[in-house]
RORO-20242 format. One record per atom (N, C-alpha, C): residue number from 1; residue in three letters; x, y, z. Coordinates in steps of 0.05 Angstrom, whole numbers, plus 5000, padded with zeros to 4 digits. Example, Ala and Ser with C-alpha at 12.3 -4.5 7.8 and 13.67 -1.06 7.14 Angstrom:
% RORO-20242
+-----+-----+------+------+------+
|   n | res |   c1 |   c2 |   c3 |
+-----+-----+------+------+------+
|   1 | Ala | 5264 | 4886 | 5156 |
|   1 | Ala | 5246 | 4910 | 5156 |
|   1 | Ala | 5264 | 4934 | 5156 |
|   2 | Ser | 5257 | 4955 | 5142 |
|   2 | Ser | 5273 | 4979 | 5143 |
|   2 | Ser | 5258 | 5001 | 5157 |
+-----+-----+------+------+------+
***
This chain:
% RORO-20242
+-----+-----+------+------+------+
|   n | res |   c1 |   c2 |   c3 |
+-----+-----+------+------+------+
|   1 | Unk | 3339 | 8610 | 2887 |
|   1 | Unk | 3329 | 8585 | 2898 |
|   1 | Unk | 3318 | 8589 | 2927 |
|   2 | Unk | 3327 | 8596 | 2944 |
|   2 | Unk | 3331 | 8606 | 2968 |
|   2 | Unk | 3303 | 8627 | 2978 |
|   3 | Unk | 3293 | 8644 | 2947 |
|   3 | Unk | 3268 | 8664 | 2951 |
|   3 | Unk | 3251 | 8645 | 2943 |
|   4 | Unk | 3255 | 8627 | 2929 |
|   4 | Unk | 3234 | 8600 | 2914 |
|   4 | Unk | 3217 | 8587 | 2940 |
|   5 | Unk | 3242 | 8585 | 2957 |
|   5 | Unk | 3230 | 8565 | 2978 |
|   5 | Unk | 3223 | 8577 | 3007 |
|   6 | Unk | 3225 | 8604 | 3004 |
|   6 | Unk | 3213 | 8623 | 3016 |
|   6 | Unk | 3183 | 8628 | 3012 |
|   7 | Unk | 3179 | 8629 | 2986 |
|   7 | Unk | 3159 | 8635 | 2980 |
|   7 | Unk | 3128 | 8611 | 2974 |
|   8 | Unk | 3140 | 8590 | 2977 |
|   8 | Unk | 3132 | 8563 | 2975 |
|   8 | Unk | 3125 | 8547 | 3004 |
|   9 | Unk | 3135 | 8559 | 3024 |
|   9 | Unk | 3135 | 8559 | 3047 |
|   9 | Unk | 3121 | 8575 | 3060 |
|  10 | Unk | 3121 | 8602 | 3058 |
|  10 | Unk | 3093 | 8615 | 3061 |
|  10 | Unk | 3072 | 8616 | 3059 |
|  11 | Unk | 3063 | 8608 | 3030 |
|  11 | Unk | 3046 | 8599 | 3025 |
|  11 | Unk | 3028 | 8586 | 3038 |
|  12 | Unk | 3041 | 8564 | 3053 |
|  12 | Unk | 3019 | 8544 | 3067 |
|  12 | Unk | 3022 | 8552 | 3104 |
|  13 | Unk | 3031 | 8576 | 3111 |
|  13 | Unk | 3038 | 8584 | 3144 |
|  13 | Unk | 3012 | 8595 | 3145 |
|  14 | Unk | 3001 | 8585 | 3177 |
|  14 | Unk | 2982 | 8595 | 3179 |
|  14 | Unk | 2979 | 8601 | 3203 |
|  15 | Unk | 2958 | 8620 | 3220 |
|  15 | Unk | 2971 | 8634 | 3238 |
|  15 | Unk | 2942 | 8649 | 3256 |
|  16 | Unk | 2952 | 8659 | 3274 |
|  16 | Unk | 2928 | 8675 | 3290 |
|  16 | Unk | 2927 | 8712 | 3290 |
|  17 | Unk | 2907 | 8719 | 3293 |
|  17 | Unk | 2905 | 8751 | 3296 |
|  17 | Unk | 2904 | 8752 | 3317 |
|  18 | Unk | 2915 | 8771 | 3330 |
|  18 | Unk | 2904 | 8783 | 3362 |
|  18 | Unk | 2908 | 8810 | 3357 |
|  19 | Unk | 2872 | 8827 | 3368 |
|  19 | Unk | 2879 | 8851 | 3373 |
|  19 | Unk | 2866 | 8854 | 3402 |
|  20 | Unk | 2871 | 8886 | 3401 |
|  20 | Unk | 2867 | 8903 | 3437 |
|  20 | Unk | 2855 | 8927 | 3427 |
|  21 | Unk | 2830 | 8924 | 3445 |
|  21 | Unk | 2810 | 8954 | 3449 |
|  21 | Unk | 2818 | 8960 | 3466 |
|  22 | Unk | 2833 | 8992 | 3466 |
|  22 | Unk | 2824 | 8998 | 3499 |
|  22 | Unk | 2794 | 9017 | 3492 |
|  23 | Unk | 2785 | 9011 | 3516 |
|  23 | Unk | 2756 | 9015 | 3528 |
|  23 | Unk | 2753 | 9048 | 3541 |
|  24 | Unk | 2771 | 9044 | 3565 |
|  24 | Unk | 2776 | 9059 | 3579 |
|  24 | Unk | 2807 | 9062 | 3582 |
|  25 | Unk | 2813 | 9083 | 3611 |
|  25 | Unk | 2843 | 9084 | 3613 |
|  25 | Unk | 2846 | 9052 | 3630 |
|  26 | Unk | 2835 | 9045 | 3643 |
|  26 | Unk | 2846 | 9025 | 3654 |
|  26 | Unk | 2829 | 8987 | 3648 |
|  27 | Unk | 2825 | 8991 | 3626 |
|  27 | Unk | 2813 | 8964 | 3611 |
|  27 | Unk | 2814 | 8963 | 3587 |
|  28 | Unk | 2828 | 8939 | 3577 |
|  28 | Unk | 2827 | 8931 | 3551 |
|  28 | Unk | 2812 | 8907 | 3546 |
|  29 | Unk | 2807 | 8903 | 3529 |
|  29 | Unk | 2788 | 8880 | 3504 |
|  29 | Unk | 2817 | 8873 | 3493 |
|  30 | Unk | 2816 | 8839 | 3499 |
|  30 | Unk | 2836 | 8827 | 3480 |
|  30 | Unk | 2822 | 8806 | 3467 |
|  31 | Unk | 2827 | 8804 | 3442 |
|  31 | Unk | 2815 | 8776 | 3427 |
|  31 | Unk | 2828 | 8769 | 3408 |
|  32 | Unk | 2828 | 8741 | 3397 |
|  32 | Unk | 2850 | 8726 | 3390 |
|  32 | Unk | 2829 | 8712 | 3363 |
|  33 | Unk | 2836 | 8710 | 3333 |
|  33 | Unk | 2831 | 8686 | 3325 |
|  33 | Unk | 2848 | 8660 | 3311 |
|  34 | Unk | 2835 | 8636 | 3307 |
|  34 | Unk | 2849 | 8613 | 3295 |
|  34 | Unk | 2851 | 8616 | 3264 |
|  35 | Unk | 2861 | 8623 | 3253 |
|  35 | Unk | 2859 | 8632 | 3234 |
|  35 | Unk | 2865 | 8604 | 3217 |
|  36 | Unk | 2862 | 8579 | 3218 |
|  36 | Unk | 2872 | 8560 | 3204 |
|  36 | Unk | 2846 | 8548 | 3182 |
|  37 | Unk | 2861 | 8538 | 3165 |
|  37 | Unk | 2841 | 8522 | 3151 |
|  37 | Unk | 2830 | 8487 | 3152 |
|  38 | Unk | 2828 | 8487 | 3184 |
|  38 | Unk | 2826 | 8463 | 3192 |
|  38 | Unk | 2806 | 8473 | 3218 |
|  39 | Unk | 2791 | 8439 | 3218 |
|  39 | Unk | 2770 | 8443 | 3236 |
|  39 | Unk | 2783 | 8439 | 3262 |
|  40 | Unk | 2788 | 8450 | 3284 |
|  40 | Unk | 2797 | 8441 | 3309 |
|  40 | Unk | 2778 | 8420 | 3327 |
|  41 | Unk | 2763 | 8415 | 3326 |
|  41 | Unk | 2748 | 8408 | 3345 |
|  41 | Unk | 2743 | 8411 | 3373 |
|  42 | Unk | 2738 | 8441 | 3375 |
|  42 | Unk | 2752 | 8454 | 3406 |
|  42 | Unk | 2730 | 8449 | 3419 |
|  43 | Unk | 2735 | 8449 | 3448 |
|  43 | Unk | 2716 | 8432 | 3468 |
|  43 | Unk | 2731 | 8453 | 3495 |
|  44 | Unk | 2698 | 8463 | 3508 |
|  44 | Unk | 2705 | 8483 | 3529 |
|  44 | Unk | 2710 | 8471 | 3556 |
|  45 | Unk | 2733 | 8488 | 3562 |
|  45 | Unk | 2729 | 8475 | 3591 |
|  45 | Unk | 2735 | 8483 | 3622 |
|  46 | Unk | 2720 | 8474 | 3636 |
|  46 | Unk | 2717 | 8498 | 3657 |
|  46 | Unk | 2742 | 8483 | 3681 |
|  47 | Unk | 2755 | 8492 | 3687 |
|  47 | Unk | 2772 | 8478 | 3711 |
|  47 | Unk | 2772 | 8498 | 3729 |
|  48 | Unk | 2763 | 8484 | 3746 |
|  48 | Unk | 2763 | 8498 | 3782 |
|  48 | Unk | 2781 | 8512 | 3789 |
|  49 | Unk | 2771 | 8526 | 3818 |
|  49 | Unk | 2804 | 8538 | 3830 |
|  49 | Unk | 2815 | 8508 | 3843 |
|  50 | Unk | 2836 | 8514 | 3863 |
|  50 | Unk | 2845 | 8488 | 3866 |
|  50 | Unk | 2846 | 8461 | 3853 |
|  51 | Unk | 2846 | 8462 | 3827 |
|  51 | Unk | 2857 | 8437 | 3811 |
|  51 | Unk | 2887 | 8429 | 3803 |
|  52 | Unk | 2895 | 8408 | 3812 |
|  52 | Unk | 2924 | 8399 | 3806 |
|  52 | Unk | 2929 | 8397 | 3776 |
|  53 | Unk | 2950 | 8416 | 3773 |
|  53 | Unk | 2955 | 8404 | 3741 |
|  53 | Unk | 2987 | 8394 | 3744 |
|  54 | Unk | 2988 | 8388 | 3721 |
|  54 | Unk | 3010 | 8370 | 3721 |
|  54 | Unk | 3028 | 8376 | 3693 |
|  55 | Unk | 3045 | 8378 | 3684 |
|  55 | Unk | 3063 | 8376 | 3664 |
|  55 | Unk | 3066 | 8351 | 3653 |
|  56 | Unk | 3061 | 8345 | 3634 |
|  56 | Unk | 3067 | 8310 | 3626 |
|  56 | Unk | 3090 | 8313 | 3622 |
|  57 | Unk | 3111 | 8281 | 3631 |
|  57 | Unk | 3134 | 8270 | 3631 |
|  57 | Unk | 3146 | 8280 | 3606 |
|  58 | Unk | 3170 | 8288 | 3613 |
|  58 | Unk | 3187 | 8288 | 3580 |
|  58 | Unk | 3205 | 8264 | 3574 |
|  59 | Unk | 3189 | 8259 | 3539 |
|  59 | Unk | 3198 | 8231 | 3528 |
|  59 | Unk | 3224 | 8227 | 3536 |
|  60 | Unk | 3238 | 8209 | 3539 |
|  60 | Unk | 3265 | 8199 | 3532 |
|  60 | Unk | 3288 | 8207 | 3550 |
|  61 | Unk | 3269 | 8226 | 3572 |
|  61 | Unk | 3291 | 8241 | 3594 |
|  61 | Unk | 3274 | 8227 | 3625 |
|  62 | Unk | 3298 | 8205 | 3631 |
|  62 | Unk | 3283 | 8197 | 3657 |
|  62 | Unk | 3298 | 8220 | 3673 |
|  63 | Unk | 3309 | 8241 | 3680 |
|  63 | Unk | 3316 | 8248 | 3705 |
|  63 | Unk | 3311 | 8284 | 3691 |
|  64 | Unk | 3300 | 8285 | 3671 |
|  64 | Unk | 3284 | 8307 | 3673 |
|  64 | Unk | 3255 | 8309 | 3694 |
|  65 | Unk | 3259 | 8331 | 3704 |
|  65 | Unk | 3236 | 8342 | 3733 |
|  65 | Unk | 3207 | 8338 | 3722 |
|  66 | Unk | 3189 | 8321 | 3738 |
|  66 | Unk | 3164 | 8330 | 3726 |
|  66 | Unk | 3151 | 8361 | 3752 |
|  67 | Unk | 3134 | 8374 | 3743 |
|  67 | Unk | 3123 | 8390 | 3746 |
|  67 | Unk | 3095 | 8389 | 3754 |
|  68 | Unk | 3095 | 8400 | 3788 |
|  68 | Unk | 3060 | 8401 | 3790 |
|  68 | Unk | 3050 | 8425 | 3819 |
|  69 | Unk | 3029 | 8438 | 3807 |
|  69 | Unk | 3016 | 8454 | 3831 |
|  69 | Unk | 2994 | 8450 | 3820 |
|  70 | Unk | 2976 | 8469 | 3835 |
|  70 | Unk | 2951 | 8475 | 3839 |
|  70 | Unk | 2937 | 8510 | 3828 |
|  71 | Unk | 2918 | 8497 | 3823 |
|  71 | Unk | 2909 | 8530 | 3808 |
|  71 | Unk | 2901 | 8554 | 3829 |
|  72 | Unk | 2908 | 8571 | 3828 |
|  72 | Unk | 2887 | 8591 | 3847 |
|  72 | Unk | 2865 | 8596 | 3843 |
|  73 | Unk | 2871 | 8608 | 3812 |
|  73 | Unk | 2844 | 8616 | 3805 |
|  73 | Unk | 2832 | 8596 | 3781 |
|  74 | Unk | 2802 | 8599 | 3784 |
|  74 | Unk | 2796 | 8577 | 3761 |
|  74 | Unk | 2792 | 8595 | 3739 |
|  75 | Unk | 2794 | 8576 | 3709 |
|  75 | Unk | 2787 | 8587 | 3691 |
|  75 | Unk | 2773 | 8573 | 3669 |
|  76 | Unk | 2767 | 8583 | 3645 |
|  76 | Unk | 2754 | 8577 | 3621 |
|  76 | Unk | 2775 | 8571 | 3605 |
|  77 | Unk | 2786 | 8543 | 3586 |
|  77 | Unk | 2801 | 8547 | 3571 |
|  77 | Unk | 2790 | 8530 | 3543 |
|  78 | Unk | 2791 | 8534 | 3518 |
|  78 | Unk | 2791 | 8525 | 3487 |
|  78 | Unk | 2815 | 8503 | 3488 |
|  79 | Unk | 2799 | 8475 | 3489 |
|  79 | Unk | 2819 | 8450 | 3483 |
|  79 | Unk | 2815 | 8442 | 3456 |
|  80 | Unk | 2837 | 8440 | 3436 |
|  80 | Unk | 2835 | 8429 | 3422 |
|  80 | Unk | 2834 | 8409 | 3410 |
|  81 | Unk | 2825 | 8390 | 3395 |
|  81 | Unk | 2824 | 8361 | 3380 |
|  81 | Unk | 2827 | 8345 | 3404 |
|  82 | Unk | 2814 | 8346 | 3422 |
|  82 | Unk | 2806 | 8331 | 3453 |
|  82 | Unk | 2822 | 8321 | 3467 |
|  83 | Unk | 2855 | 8332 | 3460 |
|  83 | Unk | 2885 | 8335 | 3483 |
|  83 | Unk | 2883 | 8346 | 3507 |
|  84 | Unk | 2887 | 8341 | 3524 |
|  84 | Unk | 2895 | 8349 | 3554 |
|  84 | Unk | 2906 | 8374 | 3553 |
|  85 | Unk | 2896 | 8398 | 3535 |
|  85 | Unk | 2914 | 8420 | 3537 |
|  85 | Unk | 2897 | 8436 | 3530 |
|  86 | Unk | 2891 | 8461 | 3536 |
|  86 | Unk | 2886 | 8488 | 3527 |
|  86 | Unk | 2909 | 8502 | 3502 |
|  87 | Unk | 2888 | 8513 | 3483 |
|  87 | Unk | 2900 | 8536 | 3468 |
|  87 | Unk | 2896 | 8555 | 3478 |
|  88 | Unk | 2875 | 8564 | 3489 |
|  88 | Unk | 2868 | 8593 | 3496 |
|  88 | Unk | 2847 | 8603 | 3515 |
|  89 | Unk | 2843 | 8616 | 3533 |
|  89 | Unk | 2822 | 8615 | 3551 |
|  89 | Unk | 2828 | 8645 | 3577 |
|  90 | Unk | 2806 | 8647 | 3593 |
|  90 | Unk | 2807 | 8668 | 3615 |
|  90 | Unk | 2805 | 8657 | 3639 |
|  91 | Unk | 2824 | 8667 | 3651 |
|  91 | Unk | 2813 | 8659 | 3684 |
|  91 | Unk | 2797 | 8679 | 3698 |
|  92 | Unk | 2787 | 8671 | 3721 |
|  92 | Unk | 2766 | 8697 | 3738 |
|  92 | Unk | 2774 | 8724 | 3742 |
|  93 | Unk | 2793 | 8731 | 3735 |
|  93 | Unk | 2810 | 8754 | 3731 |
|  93 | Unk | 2808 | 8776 | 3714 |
|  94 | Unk | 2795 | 8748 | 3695 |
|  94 | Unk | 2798 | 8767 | 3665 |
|  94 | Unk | 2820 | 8767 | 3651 |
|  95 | Unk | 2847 | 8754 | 3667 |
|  95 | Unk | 2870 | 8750 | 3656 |
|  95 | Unk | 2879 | 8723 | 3633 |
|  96 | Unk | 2888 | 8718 | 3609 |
|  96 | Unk | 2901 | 8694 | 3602 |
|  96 | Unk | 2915 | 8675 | 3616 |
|  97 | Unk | 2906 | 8647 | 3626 |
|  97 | Unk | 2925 | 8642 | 3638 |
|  97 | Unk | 2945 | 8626 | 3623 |
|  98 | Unk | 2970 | 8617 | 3634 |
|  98 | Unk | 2992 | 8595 | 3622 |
|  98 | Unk | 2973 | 8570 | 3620 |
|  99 | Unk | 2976 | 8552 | 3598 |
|  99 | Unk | 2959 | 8528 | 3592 |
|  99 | Unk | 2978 | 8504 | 3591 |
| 100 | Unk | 2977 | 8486 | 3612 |
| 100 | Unk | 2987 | 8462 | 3608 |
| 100 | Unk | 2963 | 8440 | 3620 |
| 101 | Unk | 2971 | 8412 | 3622 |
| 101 | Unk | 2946 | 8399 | 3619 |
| 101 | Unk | 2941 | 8391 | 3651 |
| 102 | Unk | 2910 | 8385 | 3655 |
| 102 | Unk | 2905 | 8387 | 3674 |
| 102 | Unk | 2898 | 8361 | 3683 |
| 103 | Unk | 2896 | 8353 | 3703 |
| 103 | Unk | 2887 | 8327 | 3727 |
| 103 | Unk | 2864 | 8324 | 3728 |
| 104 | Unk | 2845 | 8349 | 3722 |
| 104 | Unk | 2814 | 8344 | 3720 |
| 104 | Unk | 2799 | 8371 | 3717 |
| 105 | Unk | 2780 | 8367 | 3697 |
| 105 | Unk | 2763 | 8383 | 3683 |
| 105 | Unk | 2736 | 8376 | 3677 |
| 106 | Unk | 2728 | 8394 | 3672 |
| 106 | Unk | 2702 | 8393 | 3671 |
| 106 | Unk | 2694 | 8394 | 3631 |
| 107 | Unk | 2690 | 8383 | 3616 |
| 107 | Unk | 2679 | 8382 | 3595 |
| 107 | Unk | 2643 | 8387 | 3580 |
| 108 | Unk | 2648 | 8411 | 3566 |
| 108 | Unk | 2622 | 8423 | 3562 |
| 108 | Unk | 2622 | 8422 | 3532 |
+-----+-----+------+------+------+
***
């Protein structure tokens, strides 16, 4: 029963690829896809350096901390189904950055 619902469960998981070129000794190519069978409706978006982001409140916890700085560097990030959040994106670095939602963006 137990491999039944293993296997019934799999079935419908769905998931992302990521691979890495290296190039050279000191640069890699990383790329990621969505591998789902749903349309996201991703929407690019460019946020500045110095933009405040913010952590949204957590439900049901008034004396849980909210959370907020400012970006250093700006970046490019993939928002999905038009939430205040990044899936995926580069900052000027070239680096991934951490995605939580932001105070203000630019929509392209």
């Amino acid at each position: 029963m137990l491999i039944l619902l293993f296997v019934l469960l799999a079935s419908t998981i769905h998931g992302c690829s990521d691979f890495l070129l290296n190039t050279t000794s000191d640069q890699v190519v990383s790329a990621r896809t969505m591998d789902d069978n749903v349309t996201l409706h991703t929407l690019v978006e460019i946020i500045p350096r110095d933009t405040l982001v913010q952590e949204p409140p957590v439900r049901g916890c008034p004396d849980c901390p909210n959370y907020a700085w400012r970006t250093k560097l700006g970046f490019v990030a993939f928002n999905s189904y038009g939430y205040n959040t990044a899936d995926d994106g580069l900052n000027e670095k070239g680096r991934r950055p951490i995605f939580t939602s932001s105070a203000r963006c630019t929509r392209h």
